[in-house]
TORMAR-465128 format. One line per field, with one value per atom (N, C-alpha, C, O, CB): residue number from 1; atom name; y, x, z negated. Coordinates in nm, 3 decimals. Glycine has a CB too. Layout:
pos: [NUM/...]
site: [CA/...]
c2: [Y/...]
c1: [X/...]
c3: [Z/...]
END
This chain:
pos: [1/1/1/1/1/2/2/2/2/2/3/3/3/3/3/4/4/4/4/4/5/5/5/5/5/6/6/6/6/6/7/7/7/7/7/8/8/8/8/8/9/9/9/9/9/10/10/10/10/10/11/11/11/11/11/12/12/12/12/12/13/13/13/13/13/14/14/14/14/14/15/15/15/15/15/16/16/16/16/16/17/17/17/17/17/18/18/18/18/18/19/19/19/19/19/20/20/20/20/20/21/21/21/21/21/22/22/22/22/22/23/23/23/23/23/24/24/24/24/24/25/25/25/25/25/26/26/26/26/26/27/27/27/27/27/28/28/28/28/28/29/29/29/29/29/30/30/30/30/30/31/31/31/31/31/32/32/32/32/32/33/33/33/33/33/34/34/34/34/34/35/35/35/35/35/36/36/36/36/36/37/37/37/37/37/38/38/38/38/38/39/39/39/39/39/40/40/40/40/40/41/41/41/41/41/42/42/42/42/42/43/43/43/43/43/44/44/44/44/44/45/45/45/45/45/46/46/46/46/46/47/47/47/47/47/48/48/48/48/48/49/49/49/49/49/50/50/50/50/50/51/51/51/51/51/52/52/52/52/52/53/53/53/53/53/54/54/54/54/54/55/55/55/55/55/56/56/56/56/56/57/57/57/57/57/58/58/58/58/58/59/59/59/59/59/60/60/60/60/60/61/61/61/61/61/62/62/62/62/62/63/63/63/63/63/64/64/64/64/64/65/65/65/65/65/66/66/66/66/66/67/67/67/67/67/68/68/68/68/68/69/69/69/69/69/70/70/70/70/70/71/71/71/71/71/72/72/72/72/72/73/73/73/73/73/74/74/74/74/74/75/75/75/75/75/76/76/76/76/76/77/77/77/77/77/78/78/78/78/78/79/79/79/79/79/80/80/80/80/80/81/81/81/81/81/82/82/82/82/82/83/83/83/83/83/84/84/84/84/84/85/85/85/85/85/86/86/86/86/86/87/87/87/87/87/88/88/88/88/88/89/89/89/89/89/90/90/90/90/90/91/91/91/91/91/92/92/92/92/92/93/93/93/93/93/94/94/94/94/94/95/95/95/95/95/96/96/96/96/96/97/97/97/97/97/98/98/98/98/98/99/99/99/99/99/100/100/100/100/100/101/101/101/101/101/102/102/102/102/102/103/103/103/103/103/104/104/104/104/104/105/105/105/105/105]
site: [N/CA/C/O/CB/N/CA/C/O/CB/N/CA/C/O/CB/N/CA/C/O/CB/N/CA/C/O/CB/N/CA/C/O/CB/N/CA/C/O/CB/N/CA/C/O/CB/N/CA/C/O/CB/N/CA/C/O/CB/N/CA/C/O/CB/N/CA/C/O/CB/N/CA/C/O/CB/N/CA/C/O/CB/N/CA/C/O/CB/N/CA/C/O/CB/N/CA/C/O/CB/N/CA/C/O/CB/N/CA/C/O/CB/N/CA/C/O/CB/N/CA/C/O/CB/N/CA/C/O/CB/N/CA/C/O/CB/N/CA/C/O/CB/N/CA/C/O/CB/N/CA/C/O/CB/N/CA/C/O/CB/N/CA/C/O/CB/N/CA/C/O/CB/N/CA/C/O/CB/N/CA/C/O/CB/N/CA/C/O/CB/N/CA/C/O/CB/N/CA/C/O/CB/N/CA/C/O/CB/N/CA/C/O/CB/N/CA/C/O/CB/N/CA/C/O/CB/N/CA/C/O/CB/N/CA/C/O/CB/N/CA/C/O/CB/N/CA/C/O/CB/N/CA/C/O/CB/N/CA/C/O/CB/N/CA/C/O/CB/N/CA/C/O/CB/N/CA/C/O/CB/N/CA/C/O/CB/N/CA/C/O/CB/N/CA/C/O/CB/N/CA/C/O/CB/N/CA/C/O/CB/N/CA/C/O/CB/N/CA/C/O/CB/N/CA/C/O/CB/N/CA/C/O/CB/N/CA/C/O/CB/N/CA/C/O/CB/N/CA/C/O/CB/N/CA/C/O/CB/N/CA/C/O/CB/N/CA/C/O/CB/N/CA/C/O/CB/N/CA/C/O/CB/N/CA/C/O/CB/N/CA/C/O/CB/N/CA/C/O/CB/N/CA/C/O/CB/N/CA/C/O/CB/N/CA/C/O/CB/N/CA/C/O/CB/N/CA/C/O/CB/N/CA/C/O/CB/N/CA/C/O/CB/N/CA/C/O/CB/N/CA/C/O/CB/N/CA/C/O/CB/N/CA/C/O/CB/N/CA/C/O/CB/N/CA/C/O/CB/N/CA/C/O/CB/N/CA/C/O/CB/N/CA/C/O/CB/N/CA/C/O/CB/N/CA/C/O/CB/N/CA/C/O/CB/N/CA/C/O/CB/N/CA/C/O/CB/N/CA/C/O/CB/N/CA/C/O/CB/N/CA/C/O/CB/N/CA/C/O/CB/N/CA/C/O/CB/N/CA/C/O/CB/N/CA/C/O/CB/N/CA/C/O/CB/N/CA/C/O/CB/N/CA/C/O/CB/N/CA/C/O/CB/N/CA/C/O/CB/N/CA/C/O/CB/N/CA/C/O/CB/N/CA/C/O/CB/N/CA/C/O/CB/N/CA/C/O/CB]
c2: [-0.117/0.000/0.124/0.141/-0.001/0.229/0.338/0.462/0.514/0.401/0.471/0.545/0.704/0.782/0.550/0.718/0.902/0.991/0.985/0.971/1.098/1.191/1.316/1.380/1.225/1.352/1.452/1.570/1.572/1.413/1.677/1.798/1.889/1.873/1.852/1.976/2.025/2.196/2.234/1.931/2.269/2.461/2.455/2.544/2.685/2.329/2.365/2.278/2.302/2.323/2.158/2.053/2.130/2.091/1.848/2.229/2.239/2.264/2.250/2.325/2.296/2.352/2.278/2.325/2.500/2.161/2.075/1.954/1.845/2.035/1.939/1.802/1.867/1.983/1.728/1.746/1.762/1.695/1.581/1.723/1.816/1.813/1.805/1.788/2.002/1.822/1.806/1.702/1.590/1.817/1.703/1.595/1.642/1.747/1.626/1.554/1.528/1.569/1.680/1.367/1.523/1.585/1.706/1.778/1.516/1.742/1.920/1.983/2.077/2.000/1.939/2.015/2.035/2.138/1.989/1.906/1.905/2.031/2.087/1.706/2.050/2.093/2.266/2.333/2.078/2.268/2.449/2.498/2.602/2.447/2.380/2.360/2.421/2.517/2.195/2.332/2.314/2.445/2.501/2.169/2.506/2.634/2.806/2.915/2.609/2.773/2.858/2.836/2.910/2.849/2.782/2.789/2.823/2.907/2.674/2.763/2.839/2.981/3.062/2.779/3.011/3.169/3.268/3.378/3.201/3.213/3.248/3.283/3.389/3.198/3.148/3.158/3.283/3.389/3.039/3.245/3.373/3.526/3.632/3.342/3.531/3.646/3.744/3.862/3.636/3.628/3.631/3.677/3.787/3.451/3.623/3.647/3.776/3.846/3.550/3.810/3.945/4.067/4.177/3.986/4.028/4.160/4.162/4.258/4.142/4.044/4.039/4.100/4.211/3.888/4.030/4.151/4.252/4.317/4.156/4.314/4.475/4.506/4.610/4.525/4.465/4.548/4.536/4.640/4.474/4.425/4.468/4.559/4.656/4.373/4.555/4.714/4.836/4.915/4.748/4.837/4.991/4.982/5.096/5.011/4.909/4.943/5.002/5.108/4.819/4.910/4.935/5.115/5.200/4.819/5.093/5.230/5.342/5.431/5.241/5.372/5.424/5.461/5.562/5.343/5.321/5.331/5.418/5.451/5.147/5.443/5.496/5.622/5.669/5.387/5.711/5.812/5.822/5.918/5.898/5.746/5.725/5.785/5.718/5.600/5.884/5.870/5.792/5.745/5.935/5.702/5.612/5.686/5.625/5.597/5.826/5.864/5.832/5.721/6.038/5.907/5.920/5.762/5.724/6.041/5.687/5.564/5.483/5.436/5.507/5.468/5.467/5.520/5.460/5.551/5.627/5.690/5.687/5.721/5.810/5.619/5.557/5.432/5.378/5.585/5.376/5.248/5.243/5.133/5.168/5.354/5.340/5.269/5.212/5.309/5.262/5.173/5.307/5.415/5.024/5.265/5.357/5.384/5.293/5.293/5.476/5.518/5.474/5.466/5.640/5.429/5.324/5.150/5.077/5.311/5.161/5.042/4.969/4.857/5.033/5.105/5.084/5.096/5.095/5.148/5.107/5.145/4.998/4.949/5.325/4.965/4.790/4.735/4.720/4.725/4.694/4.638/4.649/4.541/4.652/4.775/4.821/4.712/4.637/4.974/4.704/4.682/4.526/4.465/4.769/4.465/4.347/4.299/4.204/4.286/4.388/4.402/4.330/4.288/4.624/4.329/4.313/4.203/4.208/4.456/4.107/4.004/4.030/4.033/3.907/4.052/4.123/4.036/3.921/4.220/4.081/4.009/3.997/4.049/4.115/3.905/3.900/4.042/4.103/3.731/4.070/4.190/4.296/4.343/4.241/4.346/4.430/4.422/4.515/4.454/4.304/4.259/4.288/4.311/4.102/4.274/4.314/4.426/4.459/4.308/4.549/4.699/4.727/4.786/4.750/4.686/4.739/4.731/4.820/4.701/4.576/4.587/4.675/4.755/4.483/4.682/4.739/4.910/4.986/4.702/4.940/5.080/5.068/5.190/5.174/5.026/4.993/4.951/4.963/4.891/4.918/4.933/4.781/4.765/5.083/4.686/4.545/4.436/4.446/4.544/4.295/4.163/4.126/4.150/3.989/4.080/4.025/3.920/3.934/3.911/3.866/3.751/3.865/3.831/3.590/3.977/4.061/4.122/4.161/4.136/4.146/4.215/4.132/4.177/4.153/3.967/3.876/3.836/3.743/3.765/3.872/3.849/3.879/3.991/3.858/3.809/3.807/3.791/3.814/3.910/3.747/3.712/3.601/3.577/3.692]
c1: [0.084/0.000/0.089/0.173/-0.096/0.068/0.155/0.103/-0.002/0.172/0.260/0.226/0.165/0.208/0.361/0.054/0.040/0.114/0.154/-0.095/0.142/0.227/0.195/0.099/0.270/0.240/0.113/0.244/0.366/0.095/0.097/0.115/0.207/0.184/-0.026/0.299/0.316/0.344/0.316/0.477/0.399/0.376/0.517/0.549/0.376/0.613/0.752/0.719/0.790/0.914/0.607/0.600/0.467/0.412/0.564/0.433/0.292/0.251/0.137/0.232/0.335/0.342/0.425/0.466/0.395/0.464/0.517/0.400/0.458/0.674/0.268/0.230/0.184/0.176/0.096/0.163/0.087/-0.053/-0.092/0.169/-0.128/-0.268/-0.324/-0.436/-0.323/-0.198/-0.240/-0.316/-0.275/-0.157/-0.407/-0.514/-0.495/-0.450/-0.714/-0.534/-0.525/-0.682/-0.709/-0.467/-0.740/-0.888/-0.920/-1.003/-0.977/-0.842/-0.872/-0.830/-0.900/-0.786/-0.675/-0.638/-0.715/-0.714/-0.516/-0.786/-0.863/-1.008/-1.060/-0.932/-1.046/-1.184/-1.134/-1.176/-1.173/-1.036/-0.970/-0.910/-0.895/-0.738/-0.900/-0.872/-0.995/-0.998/-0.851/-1.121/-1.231/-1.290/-1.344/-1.317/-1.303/-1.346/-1.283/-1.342/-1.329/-1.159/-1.088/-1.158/-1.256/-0.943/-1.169/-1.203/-1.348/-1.387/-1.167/-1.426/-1.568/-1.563/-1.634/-1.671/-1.490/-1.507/-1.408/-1.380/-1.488/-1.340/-1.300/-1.387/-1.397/-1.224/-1.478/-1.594/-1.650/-1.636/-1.720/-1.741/-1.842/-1.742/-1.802/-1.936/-1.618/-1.594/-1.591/-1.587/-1.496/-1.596/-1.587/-1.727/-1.750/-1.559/-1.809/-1.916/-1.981/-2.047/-1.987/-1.942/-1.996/-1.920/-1.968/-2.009/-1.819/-1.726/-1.748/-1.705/-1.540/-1.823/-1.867/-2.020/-2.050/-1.853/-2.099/-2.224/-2.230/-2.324/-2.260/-2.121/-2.089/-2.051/-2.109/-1.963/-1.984/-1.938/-2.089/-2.122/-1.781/-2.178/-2.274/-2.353/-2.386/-2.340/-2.391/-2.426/-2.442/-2.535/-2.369/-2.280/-2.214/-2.217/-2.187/-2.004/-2.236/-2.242/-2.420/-2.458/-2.177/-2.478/-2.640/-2.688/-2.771/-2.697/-2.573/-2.590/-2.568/-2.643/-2.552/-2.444/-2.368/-2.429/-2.412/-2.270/-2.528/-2.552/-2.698/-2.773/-2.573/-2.713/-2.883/-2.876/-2.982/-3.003/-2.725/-2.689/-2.698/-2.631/-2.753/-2.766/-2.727/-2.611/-2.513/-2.712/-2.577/-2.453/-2.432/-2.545/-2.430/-2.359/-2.349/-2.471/-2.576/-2.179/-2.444/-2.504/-2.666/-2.715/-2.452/-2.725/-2.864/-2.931/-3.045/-2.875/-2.831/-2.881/-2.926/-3.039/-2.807/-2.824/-2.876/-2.999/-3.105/-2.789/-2.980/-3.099/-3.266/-3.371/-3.059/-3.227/-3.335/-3.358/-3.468/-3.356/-3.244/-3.273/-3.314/-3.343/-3.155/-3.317/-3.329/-3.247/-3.290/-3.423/-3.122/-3.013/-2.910/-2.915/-2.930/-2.818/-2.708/-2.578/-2.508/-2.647/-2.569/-2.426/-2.332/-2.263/-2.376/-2.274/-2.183/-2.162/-2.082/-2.250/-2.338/-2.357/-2.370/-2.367/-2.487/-2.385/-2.366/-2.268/-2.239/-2.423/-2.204/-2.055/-1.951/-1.865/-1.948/-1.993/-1.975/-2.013/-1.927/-2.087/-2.154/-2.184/-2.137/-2.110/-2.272/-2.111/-1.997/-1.873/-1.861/-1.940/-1.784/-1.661/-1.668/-1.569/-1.615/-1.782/-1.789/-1.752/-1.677/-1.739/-1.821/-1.722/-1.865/-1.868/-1.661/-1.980/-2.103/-2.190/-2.238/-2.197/-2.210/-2.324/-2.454/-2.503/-2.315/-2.535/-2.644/-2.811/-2.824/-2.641/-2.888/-3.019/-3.070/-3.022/-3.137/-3.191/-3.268/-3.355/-3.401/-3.403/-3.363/-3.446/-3.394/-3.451/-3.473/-3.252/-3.195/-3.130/-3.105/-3.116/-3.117/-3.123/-3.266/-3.271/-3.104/-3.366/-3.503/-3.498/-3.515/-3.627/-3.462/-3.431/-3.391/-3.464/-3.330/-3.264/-3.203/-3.270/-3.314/-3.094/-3.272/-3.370/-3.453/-3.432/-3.458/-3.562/-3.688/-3.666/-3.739/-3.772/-3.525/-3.509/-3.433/-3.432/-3.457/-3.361/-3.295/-3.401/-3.360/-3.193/-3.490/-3.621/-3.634/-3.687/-3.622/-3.577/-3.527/-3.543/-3.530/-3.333/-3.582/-3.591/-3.430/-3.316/-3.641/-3.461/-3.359/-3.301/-3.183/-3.458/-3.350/-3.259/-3.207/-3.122/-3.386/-3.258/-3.139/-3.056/-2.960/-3.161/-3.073/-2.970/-2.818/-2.713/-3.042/-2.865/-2.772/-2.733/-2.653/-2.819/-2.758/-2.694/-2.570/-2.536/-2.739/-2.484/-2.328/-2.250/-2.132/-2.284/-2.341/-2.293/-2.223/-2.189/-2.407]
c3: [0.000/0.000/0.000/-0.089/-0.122/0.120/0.095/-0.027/-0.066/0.243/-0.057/-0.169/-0.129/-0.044/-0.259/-0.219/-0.176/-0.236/-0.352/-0.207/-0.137/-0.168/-0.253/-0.211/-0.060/-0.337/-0.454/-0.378/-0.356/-0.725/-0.354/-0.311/-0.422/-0.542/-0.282/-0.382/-0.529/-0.465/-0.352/-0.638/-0.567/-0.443/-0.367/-0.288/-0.572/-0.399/-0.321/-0.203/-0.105/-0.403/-0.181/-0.044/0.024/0.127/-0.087/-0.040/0.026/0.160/0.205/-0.028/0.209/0.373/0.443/0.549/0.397/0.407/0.493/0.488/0.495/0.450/0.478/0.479/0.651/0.691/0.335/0.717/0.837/0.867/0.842/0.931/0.938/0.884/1.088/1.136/0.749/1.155/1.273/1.336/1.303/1.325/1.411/1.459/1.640/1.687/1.370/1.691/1.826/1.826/1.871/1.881/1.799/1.808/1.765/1.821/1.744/1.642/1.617/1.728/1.767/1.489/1.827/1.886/2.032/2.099/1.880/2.066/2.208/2.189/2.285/2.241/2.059/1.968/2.069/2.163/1.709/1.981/1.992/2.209/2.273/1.836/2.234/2.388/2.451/2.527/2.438/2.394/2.474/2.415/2.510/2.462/2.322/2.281/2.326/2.324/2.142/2.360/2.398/2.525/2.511/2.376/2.638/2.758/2.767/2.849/2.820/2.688/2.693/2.660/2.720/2.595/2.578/2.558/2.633/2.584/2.404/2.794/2.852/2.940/3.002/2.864/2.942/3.064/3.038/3.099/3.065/2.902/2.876/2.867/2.890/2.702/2.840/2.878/3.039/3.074/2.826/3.090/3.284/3.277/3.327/3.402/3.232/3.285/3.252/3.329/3.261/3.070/3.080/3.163/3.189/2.942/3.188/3.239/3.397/3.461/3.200/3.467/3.591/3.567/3.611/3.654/3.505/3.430/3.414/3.460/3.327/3.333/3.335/3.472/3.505/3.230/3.560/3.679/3.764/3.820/3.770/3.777/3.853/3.791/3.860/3.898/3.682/3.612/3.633/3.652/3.550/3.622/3.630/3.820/3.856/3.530/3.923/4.031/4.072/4.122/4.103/4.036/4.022/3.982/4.014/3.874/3.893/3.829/3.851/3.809/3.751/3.935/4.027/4.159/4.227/4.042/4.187/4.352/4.334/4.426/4.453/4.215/4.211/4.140/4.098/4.119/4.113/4.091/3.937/3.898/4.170/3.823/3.684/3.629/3.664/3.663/3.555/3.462/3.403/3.407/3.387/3.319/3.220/3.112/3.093/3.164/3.043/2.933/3.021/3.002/2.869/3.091/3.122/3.170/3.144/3.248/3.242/3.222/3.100/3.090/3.269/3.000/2.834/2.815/2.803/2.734/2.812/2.764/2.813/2.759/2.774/2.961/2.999/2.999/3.011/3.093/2.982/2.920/2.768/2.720/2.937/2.689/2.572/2.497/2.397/2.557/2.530/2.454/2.423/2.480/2.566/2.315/2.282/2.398/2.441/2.148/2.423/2.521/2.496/2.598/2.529/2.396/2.338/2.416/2.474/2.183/2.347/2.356/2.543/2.593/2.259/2.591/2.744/2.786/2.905/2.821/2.704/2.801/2.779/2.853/2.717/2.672/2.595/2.710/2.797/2.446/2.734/2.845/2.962/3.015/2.859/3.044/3.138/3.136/3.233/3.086/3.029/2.996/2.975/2.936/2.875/3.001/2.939/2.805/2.778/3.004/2.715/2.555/2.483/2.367/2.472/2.578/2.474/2.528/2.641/2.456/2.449/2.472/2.461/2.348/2.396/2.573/2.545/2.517/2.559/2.670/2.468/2.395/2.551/2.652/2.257/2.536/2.703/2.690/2.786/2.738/2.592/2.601/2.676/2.775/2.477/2.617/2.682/2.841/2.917/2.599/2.858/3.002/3.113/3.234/2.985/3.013/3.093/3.130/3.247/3.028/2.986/3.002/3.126/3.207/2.915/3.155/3.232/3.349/3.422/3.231/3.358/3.512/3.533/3.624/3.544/3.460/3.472/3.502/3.566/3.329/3.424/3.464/3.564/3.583/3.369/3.654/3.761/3.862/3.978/3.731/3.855/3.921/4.004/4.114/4.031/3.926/4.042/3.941/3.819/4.117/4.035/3.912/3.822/3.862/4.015/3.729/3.613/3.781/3.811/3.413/3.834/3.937/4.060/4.143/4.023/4.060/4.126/4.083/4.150/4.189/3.969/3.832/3.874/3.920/3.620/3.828/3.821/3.967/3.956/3.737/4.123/4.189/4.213/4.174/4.243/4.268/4.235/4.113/4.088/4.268/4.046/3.877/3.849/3.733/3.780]
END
């Protein structure tokens, strides 16, 4: 029977706690949140083009979207994950369906 090794404050940072499965866990998570970063920052650029092409400032678009200027400019930058609600917003003030919003997305 192997003996266990009692932790003490001078071994404590040498036991190894590495797993082949923790490390595939942090692989596969890192790449999903690569995805979803692609996607909002491709989201924000059709946005800010929509927005652009229909003469909007960033500020007066907000404001007709009823969302914060901040918080649009997040979205712009792909900095912000947005609710379906506020996805409706936009459309609806952009004057076009949520599935034309997302074309080229």
């Amino acid at each position: 029977m192997a003996k266990s090794r009692e932790t003490t404050p001078a071994n404590r940072g040498s036991i190894d706690t590495h797993s082949p499965y923790t490390d595939r866990l942090c692989q596969v998570s890192n790449t999903g949140m690569a995805k979803r970063a692609d996607i909002l920052e491709r989201f924000g650029k059709r946005v800010r083009e929509l927005r652009t092409a229909q003469g909007y400032s960033q500020e007066n678009f907000a404001y007709a979207c009823e969302l914060d200027r901040s918080y649009m400019g997040g979205i712009e930058r792909g900095e912000r994950n947005l609710a379906l609600r506020n996805i409706e917003l936009i459309a609806e003030t952009l004057e076009i369906s949520i599935s034309e919003l997302f074309e080229g997305v």
